[in-house]
N, C-alpha and C positions, 0 to 999 in steps of 0.2 A: 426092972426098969433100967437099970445100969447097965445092963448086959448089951440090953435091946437098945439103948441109946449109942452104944459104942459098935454095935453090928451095924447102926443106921449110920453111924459114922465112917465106916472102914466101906460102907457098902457106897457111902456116898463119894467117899474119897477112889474108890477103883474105878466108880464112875467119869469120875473129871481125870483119871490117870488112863483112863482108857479110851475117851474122847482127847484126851492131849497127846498120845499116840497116834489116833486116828489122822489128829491133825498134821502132827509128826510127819506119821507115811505120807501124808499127801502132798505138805511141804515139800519133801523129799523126796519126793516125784517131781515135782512143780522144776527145784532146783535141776535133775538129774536131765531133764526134758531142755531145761534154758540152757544147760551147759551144752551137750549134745550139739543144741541148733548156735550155739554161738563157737564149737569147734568149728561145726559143717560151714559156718560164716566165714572165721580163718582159712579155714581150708581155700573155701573159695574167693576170699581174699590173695593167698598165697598163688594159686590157681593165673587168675587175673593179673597179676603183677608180671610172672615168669611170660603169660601172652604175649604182655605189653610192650617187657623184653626181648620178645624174639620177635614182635614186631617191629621196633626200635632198631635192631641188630639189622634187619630185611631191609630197612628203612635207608638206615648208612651206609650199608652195603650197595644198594640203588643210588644213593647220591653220589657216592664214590665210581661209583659204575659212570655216571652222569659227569659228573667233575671233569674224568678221564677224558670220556667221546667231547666234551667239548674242547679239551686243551688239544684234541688232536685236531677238533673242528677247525679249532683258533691257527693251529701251527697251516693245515691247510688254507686257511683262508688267506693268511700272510706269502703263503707259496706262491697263489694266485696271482694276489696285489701285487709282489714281484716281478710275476711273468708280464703281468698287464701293463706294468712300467715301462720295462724291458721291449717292448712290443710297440709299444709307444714311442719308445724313443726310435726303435728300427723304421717304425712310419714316419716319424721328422725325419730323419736319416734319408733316405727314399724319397719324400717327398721333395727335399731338397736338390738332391741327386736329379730328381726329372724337372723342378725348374729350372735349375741351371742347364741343363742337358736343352732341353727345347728353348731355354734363350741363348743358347751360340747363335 
């Protein structure tokens, strides 16, 4: 009866050390699985950011581009307003010139 009590014990006990493995592996799968998908997540974390950057970089570069074409827009437009002055004043000029000229 001691024998058999102690075999129903060892037999019980490899039973709950063999389901606490079971549960183990599977754990342990469970973990190996979450890590995995939460590298593959970094990853595509890391992924998305360097985009973001070389969107951003595209981006600057474009405004800078734009910056530019306007200050040259600006310098010509001021060209303009110059000549337009300029032009203006040669029409008072002239205009004067032929008042006086047709009132002798």
């Amino acid at each position: 009866l001691n024998n058999t009590t102690q075999i129903g014990r060892i037999a019980s006990g490899n039973r709950d050390l063999s389901s606490a493995l079971v549960k183990f592996q599977h754990d342990h799968q469970q973990l190996e699985r979450a890590l995995r998908n939460a590298r593959a997540e970094v990853n595509q974390a890391y992924a998305d950011v360097e985009r973001a950057r070389t969107n951003l970089s595209r981006s600057e570069n474009s405004l800078e581009t734009k910056q530019t074409a306007l200050k040259e827009d600006r310098k010509d437009l001021e060209q303009i307003d110059r000549c337009f002055k300029e032009l203006e004043a040669v029409y008072h000029v002239v205009k004067t010139e032929k008042t006086q000229f047709f009132n002798q």
